[in-house]
Each structure stands twice: as structure tokens, then as C-alpha cells.
Predicted model as a PDB file, atoms N, CA, C, CB and O in Angstrom, pLDDT in the B-factor column:
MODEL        1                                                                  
ATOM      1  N   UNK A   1      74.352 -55.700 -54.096  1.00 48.00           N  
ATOM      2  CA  UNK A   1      73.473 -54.575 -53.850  1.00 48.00           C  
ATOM      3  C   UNK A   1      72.092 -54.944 -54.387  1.00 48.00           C  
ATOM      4  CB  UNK A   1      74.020 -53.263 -54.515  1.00 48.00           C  
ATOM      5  O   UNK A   1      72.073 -55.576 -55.444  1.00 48.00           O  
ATOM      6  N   UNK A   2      70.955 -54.640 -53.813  1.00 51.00           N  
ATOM      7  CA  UNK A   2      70.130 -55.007 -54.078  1.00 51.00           C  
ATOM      8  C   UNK A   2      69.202 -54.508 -54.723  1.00 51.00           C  
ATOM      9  CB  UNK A   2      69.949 -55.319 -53.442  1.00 51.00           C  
ATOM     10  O   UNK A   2      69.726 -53.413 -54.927  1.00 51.00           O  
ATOM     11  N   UNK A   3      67.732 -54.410 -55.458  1.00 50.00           N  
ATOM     12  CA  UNK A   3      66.958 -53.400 -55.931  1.00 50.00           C  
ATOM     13  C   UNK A   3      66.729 -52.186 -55.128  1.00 50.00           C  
ATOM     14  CB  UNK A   3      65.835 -53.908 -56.222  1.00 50.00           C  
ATOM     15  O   UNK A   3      66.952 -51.090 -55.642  1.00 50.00           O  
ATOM     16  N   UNK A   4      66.405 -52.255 -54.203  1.00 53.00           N  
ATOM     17  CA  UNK A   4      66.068 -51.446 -53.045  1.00 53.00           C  
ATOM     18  C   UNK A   4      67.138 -50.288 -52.761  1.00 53.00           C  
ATOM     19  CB  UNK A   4      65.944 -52.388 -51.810  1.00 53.00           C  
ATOM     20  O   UNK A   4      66.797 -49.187 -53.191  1.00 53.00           O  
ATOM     21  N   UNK A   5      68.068 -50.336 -52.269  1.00 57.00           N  
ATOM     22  CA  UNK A   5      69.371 -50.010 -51.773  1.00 57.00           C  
ATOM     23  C   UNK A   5      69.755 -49.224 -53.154  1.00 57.00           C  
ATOM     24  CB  UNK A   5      70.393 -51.409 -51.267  1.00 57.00           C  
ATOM     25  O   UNK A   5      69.928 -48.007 -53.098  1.00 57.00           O  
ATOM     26  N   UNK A   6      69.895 -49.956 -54.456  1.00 59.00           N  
ATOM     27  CA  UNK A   6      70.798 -49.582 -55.133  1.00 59.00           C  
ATOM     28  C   UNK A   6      70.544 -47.980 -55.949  1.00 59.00           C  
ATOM     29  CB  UNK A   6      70.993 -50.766 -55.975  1.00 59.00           C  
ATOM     30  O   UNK A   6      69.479 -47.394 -56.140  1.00 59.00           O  
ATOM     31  N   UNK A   7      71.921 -47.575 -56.314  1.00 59.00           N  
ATOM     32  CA  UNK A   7      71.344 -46.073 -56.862  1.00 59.00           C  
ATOM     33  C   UNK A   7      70.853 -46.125 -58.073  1.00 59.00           C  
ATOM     34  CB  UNK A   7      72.358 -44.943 -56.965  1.00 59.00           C  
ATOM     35  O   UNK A   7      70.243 -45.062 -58.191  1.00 59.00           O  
ATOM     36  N   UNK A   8      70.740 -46.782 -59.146  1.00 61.00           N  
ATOM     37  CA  UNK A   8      70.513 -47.021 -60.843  1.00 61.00           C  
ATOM     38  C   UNK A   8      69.026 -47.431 -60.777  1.00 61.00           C  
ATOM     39  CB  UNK A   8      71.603 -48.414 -61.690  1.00 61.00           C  
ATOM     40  O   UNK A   8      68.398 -47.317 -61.829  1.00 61.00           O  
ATOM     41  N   UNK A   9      68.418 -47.861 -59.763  1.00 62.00           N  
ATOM     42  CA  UNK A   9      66.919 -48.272 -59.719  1.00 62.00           C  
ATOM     43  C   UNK A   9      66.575 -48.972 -60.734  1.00 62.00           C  
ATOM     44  CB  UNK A   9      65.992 -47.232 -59.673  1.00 62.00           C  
ATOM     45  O   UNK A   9      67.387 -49.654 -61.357  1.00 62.00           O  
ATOM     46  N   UNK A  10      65.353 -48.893 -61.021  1.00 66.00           N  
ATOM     47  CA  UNK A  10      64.696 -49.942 -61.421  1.00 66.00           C  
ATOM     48  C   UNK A  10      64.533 -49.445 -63.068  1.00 66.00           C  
ATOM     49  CB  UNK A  10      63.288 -50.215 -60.468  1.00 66.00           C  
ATOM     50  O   UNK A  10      63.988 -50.211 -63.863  1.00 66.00           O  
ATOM     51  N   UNK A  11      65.035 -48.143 -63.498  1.00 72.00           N  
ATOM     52  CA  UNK A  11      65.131 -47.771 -65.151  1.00 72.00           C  
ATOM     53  C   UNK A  11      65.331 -48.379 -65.661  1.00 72.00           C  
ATOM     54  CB  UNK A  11      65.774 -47.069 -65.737  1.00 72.00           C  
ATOM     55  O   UNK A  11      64.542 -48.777 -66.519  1.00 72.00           O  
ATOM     56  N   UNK A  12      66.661 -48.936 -65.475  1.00 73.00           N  
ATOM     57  CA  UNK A  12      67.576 -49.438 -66.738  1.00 73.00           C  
ATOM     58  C   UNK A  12      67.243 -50.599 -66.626  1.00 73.00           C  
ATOM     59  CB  UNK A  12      69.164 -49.282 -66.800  1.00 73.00           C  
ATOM     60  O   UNK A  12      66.827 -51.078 -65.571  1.00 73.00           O  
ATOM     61  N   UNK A  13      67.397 -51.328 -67.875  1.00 77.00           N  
ATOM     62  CA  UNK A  13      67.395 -52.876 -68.234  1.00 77.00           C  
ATOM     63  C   UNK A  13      68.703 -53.661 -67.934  1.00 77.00           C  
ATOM     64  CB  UNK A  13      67.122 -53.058 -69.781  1.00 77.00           C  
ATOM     65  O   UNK A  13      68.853 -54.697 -68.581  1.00 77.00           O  
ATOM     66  N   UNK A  14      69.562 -53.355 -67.145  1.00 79.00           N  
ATOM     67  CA  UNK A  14      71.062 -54.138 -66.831  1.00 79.00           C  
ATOM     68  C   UNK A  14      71.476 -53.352 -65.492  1.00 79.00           C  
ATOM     69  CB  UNK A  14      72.444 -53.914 -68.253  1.00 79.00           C  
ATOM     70  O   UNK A  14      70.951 -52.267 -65.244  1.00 79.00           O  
ATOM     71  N   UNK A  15      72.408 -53.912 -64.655  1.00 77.00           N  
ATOM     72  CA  UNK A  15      73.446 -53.380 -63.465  1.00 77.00           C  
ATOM     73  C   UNK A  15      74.192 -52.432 -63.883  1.00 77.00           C  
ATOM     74  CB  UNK A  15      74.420 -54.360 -62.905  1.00 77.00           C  
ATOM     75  O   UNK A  15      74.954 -52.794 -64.780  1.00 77.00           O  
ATOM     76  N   UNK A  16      74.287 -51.146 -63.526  1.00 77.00           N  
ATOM     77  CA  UNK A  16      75.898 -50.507 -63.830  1.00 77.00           C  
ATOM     78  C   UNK A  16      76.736 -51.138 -64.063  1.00 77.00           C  
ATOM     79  CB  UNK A  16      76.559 -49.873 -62.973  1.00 77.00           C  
ATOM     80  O   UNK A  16      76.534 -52.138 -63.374  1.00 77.00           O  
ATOM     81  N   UNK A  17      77.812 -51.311 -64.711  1.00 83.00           N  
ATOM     82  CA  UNK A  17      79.207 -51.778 -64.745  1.00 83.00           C  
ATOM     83  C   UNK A  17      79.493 -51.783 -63.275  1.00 83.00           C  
ATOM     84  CB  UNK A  17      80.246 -50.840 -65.633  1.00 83.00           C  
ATOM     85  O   UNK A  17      78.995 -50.974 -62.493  1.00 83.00           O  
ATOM     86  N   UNK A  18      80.326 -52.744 -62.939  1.00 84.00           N  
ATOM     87  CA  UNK A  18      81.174 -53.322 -61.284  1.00 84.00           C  
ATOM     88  C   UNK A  18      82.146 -51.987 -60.885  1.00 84.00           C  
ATOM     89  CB  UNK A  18      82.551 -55.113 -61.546  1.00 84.00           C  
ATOM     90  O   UNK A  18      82.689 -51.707 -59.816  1.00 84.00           O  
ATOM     91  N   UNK A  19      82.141 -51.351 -62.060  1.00 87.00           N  
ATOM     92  CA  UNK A  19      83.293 -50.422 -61.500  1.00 87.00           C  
ATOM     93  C   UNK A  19      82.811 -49.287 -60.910  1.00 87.00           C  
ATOM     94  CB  UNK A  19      84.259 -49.955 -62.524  1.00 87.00           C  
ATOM     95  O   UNK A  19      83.442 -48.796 -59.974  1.00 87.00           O  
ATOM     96  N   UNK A  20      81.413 -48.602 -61.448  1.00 79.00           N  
ATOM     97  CA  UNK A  20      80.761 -47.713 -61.093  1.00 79.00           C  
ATOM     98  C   UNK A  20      79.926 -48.223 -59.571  1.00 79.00           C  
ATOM     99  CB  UNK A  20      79.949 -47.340 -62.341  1.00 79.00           C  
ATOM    100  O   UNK A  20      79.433 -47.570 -58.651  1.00 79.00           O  
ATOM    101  N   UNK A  21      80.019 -49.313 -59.767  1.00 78.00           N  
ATOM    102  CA  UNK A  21      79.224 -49.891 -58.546  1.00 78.00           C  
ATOM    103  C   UNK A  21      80.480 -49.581 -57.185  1.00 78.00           C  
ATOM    104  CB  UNK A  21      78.772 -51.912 -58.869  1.00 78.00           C  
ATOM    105  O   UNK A  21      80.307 -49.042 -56.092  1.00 78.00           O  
ATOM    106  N   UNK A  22      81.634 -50.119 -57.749  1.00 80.00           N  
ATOM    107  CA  UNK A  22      82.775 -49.809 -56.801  1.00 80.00           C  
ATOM    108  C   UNK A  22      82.877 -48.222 -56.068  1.00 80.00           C  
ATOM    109  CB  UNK A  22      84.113 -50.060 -57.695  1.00 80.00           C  
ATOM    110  O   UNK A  22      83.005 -47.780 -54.926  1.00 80.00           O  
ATOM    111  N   UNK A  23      82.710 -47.554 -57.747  1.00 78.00           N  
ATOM    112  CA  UNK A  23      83.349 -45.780 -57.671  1.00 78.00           C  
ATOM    113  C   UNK A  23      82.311 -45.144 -56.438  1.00 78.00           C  
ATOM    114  CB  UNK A  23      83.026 -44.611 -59.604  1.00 78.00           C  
ATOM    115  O   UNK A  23      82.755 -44.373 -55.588  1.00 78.00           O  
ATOM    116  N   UNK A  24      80.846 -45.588 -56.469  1.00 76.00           N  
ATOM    117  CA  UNK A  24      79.850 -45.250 -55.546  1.00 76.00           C  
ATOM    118  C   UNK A  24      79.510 -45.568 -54.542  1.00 76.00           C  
ATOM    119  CB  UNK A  24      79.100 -45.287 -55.817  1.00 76.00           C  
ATOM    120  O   UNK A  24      78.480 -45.181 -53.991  1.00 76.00           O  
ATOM    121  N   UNK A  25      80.496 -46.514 -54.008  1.00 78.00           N  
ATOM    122  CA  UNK A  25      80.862 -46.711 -52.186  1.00 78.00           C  
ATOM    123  C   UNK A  25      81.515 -46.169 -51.966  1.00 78.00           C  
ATOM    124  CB  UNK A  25      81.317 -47.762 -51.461  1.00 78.00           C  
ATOM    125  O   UNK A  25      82.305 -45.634 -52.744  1.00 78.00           O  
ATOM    126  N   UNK A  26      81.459 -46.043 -50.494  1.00 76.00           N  
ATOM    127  CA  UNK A  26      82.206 -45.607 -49.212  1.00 76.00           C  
ATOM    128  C   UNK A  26      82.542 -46.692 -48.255  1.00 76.00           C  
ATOM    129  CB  UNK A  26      81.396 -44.608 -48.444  1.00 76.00           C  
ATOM    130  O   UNK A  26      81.937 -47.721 -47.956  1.00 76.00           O  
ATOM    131  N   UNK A  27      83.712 -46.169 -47.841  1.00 80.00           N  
ATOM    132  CA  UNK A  27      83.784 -46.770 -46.641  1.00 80.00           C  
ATOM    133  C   UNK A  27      83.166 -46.002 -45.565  1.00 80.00           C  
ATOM    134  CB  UNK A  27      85.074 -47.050 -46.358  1.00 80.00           C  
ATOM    135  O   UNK A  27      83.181 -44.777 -45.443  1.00 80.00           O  
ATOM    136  N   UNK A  28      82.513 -47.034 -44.649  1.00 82.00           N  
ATOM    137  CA  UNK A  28      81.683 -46.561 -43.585  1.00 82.00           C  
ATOM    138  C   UNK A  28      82.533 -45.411 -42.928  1.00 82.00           C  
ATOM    139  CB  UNK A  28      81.283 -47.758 -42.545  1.00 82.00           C  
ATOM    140  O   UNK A  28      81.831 -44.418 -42.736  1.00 82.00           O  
ATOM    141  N   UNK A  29      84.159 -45.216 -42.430  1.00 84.00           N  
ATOM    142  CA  UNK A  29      84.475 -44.584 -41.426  1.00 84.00           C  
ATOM    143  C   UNK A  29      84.673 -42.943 -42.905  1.00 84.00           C  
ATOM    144  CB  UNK A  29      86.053 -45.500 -40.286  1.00 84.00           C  
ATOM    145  O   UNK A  29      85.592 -42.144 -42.724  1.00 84.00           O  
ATOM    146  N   UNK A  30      84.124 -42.835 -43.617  1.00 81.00           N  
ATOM    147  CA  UNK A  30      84.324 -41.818 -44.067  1.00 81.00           C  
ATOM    148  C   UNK A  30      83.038 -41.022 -43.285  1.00 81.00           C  
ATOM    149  CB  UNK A  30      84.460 -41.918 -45.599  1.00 81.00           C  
ATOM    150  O   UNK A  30      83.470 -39.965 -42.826  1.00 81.00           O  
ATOM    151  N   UNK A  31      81.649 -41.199 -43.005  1.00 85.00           N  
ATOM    152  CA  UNK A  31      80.844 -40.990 -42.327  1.00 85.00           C  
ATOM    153  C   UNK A  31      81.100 -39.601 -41.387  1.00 85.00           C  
ATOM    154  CB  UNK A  31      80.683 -42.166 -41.768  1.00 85.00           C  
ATOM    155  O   UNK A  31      80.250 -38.746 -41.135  1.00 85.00           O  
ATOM    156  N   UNK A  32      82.709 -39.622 -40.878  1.00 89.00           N  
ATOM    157  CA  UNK A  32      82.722 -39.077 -40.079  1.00 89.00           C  
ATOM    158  C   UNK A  32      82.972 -37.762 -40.567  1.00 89.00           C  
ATOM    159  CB  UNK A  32      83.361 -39.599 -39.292  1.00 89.00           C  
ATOM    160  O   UNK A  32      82.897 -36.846 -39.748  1.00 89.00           O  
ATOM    161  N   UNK A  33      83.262 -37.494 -41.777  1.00 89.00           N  
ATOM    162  CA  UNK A  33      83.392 -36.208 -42.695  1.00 89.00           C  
ATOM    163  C   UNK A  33      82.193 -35.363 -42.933  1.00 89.00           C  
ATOM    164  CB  UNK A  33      83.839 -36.594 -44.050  1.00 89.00           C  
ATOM    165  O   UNK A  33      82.123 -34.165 -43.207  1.00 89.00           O  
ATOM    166  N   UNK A  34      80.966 -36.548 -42.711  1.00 87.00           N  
ATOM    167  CA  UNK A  34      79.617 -35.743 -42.910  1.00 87.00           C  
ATOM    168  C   UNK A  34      79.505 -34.578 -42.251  1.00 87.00           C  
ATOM    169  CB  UNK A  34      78.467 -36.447 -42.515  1.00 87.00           C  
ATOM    170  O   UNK A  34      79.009 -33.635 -42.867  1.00 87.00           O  
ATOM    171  N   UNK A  35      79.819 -34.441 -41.247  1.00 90.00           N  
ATOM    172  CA  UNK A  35      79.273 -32.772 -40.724  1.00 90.00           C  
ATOM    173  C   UNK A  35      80.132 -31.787 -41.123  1.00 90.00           C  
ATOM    174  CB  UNK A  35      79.187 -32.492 -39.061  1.00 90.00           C  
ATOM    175  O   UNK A  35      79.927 -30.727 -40.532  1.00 90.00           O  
ATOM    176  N   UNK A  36      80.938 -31.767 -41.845  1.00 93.00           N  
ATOM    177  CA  UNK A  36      81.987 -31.239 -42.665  1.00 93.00           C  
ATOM    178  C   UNK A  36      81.587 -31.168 -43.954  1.00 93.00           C  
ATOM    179  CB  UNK A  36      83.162 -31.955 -42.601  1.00 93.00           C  
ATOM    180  O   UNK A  36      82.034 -30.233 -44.620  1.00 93.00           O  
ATOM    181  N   UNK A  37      81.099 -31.678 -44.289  1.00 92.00           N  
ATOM    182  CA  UNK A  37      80.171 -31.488 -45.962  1.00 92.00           C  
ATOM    183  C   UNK A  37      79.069 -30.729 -45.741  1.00 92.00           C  
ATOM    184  CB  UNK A  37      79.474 -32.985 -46.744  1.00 92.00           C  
ATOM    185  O   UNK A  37      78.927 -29.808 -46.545  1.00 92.00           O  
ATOM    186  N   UNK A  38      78.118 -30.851 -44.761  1.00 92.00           N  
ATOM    187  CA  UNK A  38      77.092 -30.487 -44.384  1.00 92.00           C  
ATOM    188  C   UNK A  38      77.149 -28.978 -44.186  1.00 92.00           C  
ATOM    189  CB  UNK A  38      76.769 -31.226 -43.363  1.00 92.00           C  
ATOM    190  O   UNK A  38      76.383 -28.154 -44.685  1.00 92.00           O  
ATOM    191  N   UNK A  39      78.307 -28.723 -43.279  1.00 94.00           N  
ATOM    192  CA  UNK A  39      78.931 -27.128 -43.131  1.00 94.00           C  
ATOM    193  C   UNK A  39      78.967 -26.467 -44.465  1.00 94.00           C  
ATOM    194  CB  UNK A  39      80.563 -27.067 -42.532  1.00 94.00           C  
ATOM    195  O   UNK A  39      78.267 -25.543 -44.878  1.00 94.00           O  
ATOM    196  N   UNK A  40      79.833 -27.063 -45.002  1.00 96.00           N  
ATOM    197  CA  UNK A  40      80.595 -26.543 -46.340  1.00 96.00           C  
ATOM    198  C   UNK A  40      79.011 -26.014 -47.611  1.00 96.00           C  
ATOM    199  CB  UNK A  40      81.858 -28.334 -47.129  1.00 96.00           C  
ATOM    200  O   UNK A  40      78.739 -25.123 -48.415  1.00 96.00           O  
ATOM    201  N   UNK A  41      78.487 -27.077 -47.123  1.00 96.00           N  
ATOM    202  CA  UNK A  41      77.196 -26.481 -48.049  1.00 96.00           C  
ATOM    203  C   UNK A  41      76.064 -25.957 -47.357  1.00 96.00           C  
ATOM    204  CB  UNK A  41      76.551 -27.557 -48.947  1.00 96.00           C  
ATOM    205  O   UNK A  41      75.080 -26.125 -48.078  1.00 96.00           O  
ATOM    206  N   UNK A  42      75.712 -25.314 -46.127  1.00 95.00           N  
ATOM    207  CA  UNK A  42      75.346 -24.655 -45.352  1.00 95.00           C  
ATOM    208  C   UNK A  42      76.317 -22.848 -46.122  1.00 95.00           C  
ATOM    209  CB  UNK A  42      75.724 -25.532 -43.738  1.00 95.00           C  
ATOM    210  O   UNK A  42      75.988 -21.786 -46.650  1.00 95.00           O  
ATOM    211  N   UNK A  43      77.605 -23.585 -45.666  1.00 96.00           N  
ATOM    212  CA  UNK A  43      78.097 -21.952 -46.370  1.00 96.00           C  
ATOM    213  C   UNK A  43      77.807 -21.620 -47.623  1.00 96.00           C  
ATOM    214  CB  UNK A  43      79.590 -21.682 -46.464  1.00 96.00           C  
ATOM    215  O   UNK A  43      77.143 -20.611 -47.859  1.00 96.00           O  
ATOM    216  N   UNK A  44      78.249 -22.394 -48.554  1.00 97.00           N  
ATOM    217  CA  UNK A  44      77.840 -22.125 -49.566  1.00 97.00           C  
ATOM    218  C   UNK A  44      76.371 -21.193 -50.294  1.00 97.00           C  
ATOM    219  CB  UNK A  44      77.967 -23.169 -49.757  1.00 97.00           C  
ATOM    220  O   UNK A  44      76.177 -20.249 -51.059  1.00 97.00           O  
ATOM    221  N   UNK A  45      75.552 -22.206 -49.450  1.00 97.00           N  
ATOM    222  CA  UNK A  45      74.121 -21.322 -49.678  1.00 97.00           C  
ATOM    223  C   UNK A  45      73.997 -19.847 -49.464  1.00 97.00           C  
ATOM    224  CB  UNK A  45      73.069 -21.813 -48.756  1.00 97.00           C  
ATOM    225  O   UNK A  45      73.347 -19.082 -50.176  1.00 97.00           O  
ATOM    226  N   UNK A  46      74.764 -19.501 -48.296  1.00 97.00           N  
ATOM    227  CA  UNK A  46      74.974 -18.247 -47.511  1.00 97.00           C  
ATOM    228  C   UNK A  46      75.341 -17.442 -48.709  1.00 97.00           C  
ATOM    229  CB  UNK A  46      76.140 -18.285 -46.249  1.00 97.00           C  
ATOM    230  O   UNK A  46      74.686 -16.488 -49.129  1.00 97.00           O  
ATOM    231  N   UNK A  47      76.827 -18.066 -49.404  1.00 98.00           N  
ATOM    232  CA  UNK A  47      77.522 -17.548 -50.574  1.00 98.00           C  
ATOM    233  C   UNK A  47      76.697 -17.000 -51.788  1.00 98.00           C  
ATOM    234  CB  UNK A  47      78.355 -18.605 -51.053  1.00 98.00           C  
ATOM    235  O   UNK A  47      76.864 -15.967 -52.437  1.00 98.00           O  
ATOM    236  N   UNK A  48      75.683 -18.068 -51.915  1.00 98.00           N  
ATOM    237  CA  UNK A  48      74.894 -17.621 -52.916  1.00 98.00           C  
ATOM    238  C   UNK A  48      73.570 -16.858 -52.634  1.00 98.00           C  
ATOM    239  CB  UNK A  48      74.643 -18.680 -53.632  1.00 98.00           C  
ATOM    240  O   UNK A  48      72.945 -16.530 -53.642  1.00 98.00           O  
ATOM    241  N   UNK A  49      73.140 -16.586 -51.656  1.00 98.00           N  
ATOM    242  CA  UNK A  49      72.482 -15.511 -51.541  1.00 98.00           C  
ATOM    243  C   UNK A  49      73.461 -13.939 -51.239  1.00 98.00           C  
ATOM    244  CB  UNK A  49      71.495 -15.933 -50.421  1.00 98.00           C  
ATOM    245  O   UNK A  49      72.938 -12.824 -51.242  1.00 98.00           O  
ATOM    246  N   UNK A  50      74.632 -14.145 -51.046  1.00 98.00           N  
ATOM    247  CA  UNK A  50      75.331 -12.577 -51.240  1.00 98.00           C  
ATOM    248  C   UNK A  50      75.750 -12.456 -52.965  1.00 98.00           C  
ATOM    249  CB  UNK A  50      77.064 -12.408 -50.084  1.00 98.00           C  
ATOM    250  O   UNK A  50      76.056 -11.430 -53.574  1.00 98.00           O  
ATOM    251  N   UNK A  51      75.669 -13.565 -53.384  1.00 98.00           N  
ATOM    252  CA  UNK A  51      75.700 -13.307 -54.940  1.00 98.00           C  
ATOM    253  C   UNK A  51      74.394 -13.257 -55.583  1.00 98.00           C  
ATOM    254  CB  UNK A  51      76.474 -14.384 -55.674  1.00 98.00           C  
ATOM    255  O   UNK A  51      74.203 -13.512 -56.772  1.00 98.00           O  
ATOM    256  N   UNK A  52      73.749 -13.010 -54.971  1.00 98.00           N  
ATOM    257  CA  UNK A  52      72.099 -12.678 -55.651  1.00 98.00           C  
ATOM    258  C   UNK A  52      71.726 -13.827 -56.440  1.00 98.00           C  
ATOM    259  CB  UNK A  52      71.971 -11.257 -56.787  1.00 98.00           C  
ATOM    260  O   UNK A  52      70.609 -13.662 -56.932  1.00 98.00           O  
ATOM    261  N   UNK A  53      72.398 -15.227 -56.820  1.00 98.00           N  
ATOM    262  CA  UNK A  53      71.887 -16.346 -56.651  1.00 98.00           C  
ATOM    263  C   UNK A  53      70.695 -16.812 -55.746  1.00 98.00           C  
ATOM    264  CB  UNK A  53      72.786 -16.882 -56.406  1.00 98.00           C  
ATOM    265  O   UNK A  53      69.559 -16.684 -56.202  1.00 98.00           O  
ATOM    266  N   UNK A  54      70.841 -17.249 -54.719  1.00 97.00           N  
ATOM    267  CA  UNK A  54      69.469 -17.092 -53.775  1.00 97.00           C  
ATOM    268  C   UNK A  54      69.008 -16.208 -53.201  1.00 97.00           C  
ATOM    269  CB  UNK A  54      69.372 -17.688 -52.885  1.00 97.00           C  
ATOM    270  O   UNK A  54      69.744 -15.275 -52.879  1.00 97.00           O  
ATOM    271  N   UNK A  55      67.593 -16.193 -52.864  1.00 98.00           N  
ATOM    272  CA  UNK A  55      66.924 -15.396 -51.836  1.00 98.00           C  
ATOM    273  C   UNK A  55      67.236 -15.848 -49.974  1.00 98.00           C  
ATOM    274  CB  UNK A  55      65.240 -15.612 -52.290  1.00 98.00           C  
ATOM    275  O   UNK A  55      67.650 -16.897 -49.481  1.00 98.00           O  
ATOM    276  N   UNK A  56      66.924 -14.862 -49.493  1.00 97.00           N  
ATOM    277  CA  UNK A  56      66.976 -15.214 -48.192  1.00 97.00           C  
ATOM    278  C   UNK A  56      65.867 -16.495 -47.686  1.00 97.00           C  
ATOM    279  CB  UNK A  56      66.737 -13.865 -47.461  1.00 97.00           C  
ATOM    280  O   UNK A  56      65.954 -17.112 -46.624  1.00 97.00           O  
ATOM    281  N   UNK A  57      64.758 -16.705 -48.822  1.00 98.00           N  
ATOM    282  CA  UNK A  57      63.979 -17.760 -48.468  1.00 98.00           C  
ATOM    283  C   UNK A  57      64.550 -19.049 -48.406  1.00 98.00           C  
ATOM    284  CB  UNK A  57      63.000 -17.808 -49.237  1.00 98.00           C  
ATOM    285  O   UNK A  57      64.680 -19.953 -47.581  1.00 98.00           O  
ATOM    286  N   UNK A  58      64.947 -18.722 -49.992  1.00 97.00           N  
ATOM    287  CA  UNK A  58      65.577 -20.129 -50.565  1.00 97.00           C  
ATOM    288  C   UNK A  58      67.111 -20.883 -49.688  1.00 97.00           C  
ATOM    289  CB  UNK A  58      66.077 -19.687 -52.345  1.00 97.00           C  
ATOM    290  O   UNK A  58      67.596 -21.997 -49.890  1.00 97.00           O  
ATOM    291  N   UNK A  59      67.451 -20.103 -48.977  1.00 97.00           N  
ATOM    292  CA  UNK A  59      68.622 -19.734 -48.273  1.00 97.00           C  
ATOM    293  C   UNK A  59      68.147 -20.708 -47.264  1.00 97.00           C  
ATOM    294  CB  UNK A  59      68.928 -18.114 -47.857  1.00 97.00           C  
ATOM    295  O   UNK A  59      68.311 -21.928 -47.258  1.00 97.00           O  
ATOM    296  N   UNK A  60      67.620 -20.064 -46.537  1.00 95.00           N  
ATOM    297  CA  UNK A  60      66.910 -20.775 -45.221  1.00 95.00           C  
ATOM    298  C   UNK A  60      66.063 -22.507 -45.799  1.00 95.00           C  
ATOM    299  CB  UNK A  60      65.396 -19.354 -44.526  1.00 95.00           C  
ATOM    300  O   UNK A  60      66.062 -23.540 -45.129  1.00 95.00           O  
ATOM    301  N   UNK A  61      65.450 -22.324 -47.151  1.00 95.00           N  
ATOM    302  CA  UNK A  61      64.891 -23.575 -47.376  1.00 95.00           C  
ATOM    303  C   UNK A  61      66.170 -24.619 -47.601  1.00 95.00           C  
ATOM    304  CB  UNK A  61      63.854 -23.479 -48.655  1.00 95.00           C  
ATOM    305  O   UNK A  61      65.922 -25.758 -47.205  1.00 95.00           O  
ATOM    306  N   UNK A  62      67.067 -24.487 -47.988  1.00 95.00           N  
ATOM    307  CA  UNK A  62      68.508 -25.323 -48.593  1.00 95.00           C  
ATOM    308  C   UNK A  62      69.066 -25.801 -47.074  1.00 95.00           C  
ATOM    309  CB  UNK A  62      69.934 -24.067 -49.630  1.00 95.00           C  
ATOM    310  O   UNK A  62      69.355 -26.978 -46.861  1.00 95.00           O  
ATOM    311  N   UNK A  63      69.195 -24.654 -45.944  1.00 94.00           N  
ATOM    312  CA  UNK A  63      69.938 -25.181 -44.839  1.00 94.00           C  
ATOM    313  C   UNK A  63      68.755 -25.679 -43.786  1.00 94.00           C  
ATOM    314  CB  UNK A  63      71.002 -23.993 -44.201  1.00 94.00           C  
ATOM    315  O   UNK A  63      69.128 -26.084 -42.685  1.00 94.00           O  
ATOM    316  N   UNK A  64      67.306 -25.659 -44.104  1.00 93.00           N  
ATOM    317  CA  UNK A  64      66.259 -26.406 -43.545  1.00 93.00           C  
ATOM    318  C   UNK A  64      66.383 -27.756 -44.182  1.00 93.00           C  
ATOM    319  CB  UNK A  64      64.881 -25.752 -43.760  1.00 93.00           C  
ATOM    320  O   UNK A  64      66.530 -28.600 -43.298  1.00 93.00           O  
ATOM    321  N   UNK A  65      66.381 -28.157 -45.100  1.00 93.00           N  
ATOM    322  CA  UNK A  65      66.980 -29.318 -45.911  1.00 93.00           C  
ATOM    323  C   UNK A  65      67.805 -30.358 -45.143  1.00 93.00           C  
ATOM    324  CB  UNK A  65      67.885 -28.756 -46.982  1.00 93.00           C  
ATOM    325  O   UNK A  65      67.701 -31.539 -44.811  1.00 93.00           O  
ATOM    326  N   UNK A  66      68.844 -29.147 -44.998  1.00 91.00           N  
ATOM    327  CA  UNK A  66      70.210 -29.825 -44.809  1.00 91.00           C  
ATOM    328  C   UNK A  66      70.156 -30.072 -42.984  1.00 91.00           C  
ATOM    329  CB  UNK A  66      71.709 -28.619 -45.472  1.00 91.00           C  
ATOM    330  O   UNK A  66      71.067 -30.257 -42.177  1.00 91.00           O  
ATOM    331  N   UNK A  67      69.318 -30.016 -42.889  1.00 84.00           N  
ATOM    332  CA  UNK A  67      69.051 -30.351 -41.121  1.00 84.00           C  
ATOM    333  C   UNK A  67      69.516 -29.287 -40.308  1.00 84.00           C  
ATOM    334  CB  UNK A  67      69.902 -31.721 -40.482  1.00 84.00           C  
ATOM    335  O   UNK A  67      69.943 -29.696 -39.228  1.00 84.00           O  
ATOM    336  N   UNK A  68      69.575 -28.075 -40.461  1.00 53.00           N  
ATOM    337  CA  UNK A  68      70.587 -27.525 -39.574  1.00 53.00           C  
ATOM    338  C   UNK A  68      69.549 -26.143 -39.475  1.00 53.00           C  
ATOM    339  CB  UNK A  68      72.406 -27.365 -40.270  1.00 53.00           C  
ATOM    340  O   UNK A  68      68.760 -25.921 -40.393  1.00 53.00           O  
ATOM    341  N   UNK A  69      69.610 -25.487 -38.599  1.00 51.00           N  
ATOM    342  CA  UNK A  69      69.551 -24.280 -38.263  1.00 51.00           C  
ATOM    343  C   UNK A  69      69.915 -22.769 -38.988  1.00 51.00           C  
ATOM    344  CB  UNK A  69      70.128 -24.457 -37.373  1.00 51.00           C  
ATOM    345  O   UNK A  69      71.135 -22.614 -39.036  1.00 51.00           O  
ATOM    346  N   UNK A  70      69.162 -21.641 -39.551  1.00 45.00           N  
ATOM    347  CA  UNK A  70      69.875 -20.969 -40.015  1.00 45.00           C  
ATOM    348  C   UNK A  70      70.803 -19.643 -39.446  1.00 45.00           C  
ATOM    349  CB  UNK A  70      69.196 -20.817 -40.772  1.00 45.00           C  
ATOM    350  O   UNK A  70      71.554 -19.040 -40.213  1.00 45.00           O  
TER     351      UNK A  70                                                      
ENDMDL                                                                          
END                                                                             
């Protein structure tokens, strides 16, 4: 993994440990779960504006984010 790519950036003075490097891949065909995560936290937001957690702004800004339509 390279500087660029990698998630630990350029902070730290050493690589993550190999294992954390492992724990933070995917396999590519998991990919296909994405619009299924994407949903799930689309609802969620919804959730938290009926719990007076968010506003209807912030609502709409989270699922503008998240690429989707509100």
C-alpha cells in the first residue's frame, strides 16, 4: 500500500501493524453491499431527525452527502 492510497497517512512515523493493514481490506466483490449500506444510513438519518437528533436540514445535508436523493 502506498503513501497515497493508504489510510494512516503521512502522521505517524511507522506503518500500522500488517494486521490492521489486513483488518482494513476488502475484498473487491463485497462492493456489491454498498447500496445496502448507503440505504441503511440514508434511514438512519431519517431516524434521527424523528428523534430530534437532526434537523430536517441536516437530514437532507447527510443524504446529499451520501449521493442520493431525499
Amino acid at each position: 500500500m502506498d503513501q497515497a492510497t493508504a489510510l494512516w497517512g503521512g502522521r505517524f512515523r511507522s506503518a500500522p501493524d500488517p494486521t490492521l493493514t489486513r483488518y482494513s481490506r476488502s475484498d473487491a466483490s463485497h462492493l456489491r453491499l454498498v447500496k445496502f449500506d448507503v440505504a441503511g444510513s440514508r434511514a438512519h438519518a431519517r431516524e434521527l431527525v424523528r428523534a430530534e437528533i437532526l434537523d430536517e436540514s441536516e437530514c437532507h445535508k447527510v443524504i446529499a452527502m451520501l449521493g442520493l436523493t431525499p
